[in-house]
VMD Tcl script that draws the C-alpha trace (Angstrom):
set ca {
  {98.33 157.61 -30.10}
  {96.40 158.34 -33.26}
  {95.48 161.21 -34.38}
  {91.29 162.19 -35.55}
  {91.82 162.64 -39.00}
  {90.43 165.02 -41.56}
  {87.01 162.52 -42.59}
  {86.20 161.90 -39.04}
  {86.23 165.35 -37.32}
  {84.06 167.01 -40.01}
  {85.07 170.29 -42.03}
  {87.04 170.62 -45.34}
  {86.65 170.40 -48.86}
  {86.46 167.25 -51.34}
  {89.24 167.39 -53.89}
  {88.74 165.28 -57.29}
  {91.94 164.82 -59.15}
  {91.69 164.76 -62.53}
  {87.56 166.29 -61.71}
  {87.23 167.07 -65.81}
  {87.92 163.72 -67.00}
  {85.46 161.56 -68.43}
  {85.03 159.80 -64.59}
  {86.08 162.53 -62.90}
  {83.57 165.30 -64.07}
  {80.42 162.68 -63.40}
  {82.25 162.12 -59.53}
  {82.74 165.61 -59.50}
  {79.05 166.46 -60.71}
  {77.81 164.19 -57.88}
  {79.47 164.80 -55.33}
  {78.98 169.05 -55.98}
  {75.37 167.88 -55.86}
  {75.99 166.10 -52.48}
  {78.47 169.01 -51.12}
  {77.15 172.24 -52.54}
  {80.30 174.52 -52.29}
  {82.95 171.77 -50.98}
  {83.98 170.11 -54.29}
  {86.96 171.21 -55.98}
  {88.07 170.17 -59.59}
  {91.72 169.67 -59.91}
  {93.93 168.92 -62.60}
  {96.54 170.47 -64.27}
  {94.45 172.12 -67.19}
  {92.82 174.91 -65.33}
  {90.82 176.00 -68.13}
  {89.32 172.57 -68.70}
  {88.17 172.45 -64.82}
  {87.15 176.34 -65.11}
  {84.89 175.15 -68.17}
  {83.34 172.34 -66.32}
  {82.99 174.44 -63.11}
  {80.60 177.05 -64.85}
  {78.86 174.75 -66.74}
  {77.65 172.20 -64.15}
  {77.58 174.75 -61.04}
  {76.59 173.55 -57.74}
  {79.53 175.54 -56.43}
  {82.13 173.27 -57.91}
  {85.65 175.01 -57.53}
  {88.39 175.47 -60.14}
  {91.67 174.31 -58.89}
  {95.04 173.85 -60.80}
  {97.38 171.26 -59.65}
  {100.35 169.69 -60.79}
  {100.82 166.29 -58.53}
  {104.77 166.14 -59.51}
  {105.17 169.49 -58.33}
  {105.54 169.27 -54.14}
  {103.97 173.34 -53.67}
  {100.81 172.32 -55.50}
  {100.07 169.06 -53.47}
  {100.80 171.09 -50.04}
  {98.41 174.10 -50.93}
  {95.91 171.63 -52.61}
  {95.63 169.35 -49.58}
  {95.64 172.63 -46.81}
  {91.96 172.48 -46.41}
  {91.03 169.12 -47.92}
  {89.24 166.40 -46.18}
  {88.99 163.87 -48.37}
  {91.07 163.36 -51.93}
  {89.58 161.37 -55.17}
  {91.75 160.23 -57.75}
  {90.55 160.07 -60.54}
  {93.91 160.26 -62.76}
  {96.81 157.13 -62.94}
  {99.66 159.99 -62.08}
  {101.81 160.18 -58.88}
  {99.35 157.83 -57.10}
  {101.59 156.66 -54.43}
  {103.06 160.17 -53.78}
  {99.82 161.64 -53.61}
  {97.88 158.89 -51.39}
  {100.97 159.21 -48.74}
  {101.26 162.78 -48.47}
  {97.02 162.33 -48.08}
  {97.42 159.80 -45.37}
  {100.28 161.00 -43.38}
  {98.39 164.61 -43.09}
  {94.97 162.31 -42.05}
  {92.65 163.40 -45.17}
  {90.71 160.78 -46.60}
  {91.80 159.19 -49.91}
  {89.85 157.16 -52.70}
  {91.19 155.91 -55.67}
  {89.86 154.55 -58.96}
  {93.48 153.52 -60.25}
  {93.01 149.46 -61.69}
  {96.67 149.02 -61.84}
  {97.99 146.32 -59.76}
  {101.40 147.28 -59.08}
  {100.08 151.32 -58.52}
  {97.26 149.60 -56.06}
  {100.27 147.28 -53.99}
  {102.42 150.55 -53.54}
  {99.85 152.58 -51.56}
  {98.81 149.23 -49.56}
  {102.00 149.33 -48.15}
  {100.99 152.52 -46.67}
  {98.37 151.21 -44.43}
  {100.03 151.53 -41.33}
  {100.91 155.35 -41.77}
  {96.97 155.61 -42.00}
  {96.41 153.82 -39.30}
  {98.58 155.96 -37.53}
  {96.44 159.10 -38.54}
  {93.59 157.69 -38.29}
  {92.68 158.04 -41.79}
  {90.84 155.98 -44.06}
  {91.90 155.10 -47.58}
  {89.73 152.74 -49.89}
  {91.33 151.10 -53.49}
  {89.41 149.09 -55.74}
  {86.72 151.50 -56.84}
  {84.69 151.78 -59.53}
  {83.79 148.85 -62.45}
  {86.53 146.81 -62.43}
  {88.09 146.93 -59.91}
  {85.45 147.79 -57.96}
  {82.39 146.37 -58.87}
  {83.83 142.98 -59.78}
  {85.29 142.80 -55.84}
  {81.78 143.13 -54.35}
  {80.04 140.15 -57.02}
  {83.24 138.38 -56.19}
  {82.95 138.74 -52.46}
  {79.19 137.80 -52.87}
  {79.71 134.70 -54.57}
  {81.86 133.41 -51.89}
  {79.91 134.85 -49.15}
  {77.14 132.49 -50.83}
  {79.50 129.42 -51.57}
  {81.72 129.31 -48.22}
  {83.51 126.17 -49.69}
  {84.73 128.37 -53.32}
  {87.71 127.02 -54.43}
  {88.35 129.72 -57.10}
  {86.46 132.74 -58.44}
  {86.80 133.29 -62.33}
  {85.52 137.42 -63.11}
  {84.76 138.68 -66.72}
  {84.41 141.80 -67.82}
  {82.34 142.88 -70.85}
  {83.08 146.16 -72.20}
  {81.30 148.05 -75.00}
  {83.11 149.48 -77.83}
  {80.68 152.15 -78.61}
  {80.65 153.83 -75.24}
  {81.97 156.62 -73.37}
  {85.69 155.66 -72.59}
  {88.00 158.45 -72.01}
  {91.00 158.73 -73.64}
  {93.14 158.02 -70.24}
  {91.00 154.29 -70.37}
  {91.86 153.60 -73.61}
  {95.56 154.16 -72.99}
  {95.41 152.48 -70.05}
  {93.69 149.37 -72.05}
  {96.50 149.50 -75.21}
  {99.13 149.18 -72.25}
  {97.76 146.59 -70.82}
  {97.06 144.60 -73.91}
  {101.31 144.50 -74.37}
  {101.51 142.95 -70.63}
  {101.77 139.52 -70.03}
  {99.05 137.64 -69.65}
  {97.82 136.62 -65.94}
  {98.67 132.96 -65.62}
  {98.55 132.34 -61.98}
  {94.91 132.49 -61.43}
  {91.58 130.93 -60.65}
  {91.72 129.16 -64.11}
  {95.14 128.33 -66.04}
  {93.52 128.78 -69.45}
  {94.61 131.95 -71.41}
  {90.79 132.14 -72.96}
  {87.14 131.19 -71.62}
  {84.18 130.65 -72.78}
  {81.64 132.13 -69.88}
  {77.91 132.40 -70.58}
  {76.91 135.89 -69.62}
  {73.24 137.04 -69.24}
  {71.78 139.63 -71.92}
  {74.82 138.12 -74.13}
  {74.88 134.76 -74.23}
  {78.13 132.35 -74.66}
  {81.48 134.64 -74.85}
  {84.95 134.11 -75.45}
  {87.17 136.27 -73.18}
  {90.77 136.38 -72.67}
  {93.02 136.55 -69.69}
  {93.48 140.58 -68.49}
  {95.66 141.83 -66.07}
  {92.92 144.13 -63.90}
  {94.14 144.41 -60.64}
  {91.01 142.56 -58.85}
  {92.14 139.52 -59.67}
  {95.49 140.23 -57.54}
  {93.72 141.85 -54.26}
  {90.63 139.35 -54.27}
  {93.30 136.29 -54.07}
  {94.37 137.58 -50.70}
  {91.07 139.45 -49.55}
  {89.11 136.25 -50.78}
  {91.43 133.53 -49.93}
  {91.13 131.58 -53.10}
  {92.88 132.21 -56.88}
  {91.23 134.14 -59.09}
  {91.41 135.07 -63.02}
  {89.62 138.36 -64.63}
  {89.21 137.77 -68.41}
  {88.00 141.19 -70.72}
  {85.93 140.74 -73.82}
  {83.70 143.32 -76.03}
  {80.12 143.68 -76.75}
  {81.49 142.99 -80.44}
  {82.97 139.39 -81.05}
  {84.87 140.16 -83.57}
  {86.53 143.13 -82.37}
  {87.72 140.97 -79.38}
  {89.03 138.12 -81.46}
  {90.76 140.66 -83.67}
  {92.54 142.60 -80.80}
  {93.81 139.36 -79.00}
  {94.94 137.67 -82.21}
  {96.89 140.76 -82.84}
  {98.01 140.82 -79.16}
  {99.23 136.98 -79.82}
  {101.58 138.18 -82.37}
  {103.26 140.83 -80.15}
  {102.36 143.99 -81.44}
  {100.60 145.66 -78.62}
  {104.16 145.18 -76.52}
  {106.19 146.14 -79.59}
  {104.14 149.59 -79.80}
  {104.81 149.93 -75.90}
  {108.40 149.68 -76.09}
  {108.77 151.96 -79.01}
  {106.32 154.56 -77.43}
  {103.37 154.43 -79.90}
  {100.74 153.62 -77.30}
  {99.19 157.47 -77.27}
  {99.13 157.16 -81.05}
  {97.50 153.74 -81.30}
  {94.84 154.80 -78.53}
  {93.95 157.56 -80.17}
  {93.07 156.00 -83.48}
  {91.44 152.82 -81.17}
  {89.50 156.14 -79.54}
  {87.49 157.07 -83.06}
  {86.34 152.82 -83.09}
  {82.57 152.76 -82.50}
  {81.74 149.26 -82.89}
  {79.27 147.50 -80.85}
  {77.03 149.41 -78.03}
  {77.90 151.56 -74.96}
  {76.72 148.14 -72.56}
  {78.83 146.88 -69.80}
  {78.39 143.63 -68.01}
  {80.83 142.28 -64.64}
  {80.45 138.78 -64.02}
  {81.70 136.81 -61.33}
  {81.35 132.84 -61.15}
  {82.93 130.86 -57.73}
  {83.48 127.10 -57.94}
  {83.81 124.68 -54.99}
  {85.95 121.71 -55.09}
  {82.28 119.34 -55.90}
  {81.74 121.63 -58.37}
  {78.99 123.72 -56.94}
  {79.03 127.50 -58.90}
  {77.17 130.43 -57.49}
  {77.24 133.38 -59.93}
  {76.24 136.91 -59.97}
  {76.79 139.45 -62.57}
  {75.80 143.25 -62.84}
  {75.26 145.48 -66.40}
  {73.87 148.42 -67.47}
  {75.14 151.43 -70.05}
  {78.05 153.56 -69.99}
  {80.96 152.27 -68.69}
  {82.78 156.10 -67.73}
  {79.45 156.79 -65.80}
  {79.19 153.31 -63.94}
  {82.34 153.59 -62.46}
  {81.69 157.31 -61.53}
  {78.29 156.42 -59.40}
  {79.93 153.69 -57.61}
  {83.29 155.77 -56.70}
  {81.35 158.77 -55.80}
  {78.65 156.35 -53.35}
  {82.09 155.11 -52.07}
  {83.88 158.99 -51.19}
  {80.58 160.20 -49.56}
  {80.27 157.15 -47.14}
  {83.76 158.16 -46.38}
  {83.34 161.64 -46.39}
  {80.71 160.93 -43.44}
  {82.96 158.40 -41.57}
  {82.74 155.90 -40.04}
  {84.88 153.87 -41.86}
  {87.23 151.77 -40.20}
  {91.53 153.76 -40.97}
  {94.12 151.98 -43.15}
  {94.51 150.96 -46.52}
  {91.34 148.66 -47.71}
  {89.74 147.39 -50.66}
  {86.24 147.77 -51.84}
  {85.62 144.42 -51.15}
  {86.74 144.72 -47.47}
  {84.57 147.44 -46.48}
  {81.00 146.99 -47.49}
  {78.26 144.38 -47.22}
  {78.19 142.65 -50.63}
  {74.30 141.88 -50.69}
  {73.35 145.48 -49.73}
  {75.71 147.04 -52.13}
  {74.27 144.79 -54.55}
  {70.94 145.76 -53.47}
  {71.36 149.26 -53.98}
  {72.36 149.15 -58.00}
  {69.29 149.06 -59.13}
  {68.21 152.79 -58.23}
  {71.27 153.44 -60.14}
  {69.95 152.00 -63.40}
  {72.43 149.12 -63.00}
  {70.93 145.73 -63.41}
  {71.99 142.70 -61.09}
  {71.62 139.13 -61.96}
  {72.68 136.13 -60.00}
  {72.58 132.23 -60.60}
  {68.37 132.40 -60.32}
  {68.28 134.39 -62.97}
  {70.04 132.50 -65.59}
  {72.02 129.03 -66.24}
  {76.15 129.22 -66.42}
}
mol new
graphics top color blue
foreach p $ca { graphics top sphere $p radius 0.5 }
foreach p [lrange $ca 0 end-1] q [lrange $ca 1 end] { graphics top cylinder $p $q radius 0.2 }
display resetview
């Protein structure tokens, strides 16, 4: 028999891992302005959350916590309802002990690997009737729901190719920068909607870009939430800067600093660039087999900040309940137009194949 978890029988605080990050702080912000008194900042730099506690207000609690230490997670999660990570550290360790105690769990992680671990624990949720939801925030996140539009529009999609346009000049945290110089010495996805390495995708406010082949973890869970392959591609406000960092990744170097253990070097001198704007733009394009495309893309400014409004939307819809337990993806738990339809009273702007030529 299931239990009622934490999120459904009301009660208990709102813990944000990681709540003095660059995402975390705006979630943390937010939701203290949702939650007056329930939101707790967690991490393992206690001044840094005491800091942003008595700066911002709205009740926000200090909390230390170390999620490889097993005493810290148990008194952390004693009167929590709901759990937001906002931190790639101990993700599956920290999402089970969530789920198998019934408090709610969101994650912003965009790792595939990190994201297929705590799938697998969708059955201990169901069993406690608790609701975790992956894929949150820009990408994943926001490139799920303009993917699951597209083919919500074009039934007969045969593939979905996403691209992701980042701005150089904006706020990126140092733990998304890292996370970016890691990725750039993986492999490149292969196995997608489209077998070419590189694109050239016209994307509104920007015009024609080349982008290049990126292993964000949308492109793994929309293939099996979506039915049909699909390829993410990344690419900068700046042209140049993107040609330059995937010519150097051709030659090997972001994978030789990886093995070697340079990558928190190299992203912190990639950290002081500032070229190009603090834009963003998601695009996602779905192709039938007559070659039919639908497309619909979403910008605005300031990447950290994006991906904070739409993970902290996400953890108060679940904070209310409602939602149905297990393991799911963005994608797989809200209505694609009306998400869409919402952006805009975030200062997000959404475009779609009426707006534009692809």
């Amino acid at each position: 028999m299931e239990r009622a978890s934490r999120a459904a029988s009301g009660g208990g605080r709102i813990v944000v891992v990681g709540g003095y990050g660059a995402v975390g702080q705006i979630v943390a912000t937010l939701l203290g302005e949702w939650f007056p008194g329930q939101v707790v900042v967690a991490g393992r730099d206690l001044s840094r959350a005491r800091e942003l506690t008595g700066r911002v207000g709205h009740g926000l609690i200090p909390h230390r916590l170390d999620v490889d230490r097993p005493d810290d997670v148990d008194s952390t999660l004693r009167d929590a309802r709901l759990v937001v990570m906002c931190v790639e550290r101990a993700n599956e360790t920290l999402a089970r002990e969530c789920l198998r105690r019934g408090i709610g769990y969101v994650d912003i992680c965009a790792t595939a690997p990190v994201l297929a671990a705590i799938g697998r624990l969708h059955e201990t949720a169901v069993s406690t009737a608790a609701t975790a939801v992956l894929s949150v925030g820009l990408a994943p996140g926001l490139t799920n729901v303009l993917a699951r539009r597209c083919v919500d529009r074009l039934p007969s999609a045969r593939s979905v190719d996403i691209t992701v346009l980042l701005g150089a000049g904006g706020d990126h945290g140092p733990d998304s920068v890292r996370w970016t110089v890691r990725q750039l010495g993986e492999r490149a996805v292969r196995n997608g909607a489209s077998s070419a390495r590189r694109a050239r995708t016209w994307l509104p406010g920007f015009g024609r870009r080349r982008a290049y082949a990126f292993p964000f973890s949308d492109q793994h869970t929309l293939s099996t939430t979506l039915g049909v392959p699909v390829t993410t591609r990344l690419c900068f406000d700046s042209a140049l800067l993107t040609g330059l960092l995937f010519s150097v990744r051709a030659t090997g170097f972001f994978s030789l600093v990886r093995r070697v253990g340079g990558d928190r070097l190299l992203s912190a001198a990639l950290s002081g660039l500032r070229i190009g704007t603090d834009r963003f733009l998601v695009h996602a394009v779905a192709t039938g087999g007559d070659g039919e495309r639908v497309w619909y893309a979403a910008g605005g400014h300031q990447e950290s900040r994006a991906t904070a409004i739409v993970t902290a939307h996400v953890a108060r819809r679940l904070y209310h309940g409602g939602l149905p337990s297990g393991v799911h993806h963005l994608d797989q738990l809200v209505d694609a137009k009306a998400f869409l339809d919402e952006l805009p009273r975030e200062h997000f702007t959404v475009y779609s194949e009426a707006a534009g030529s692809g």
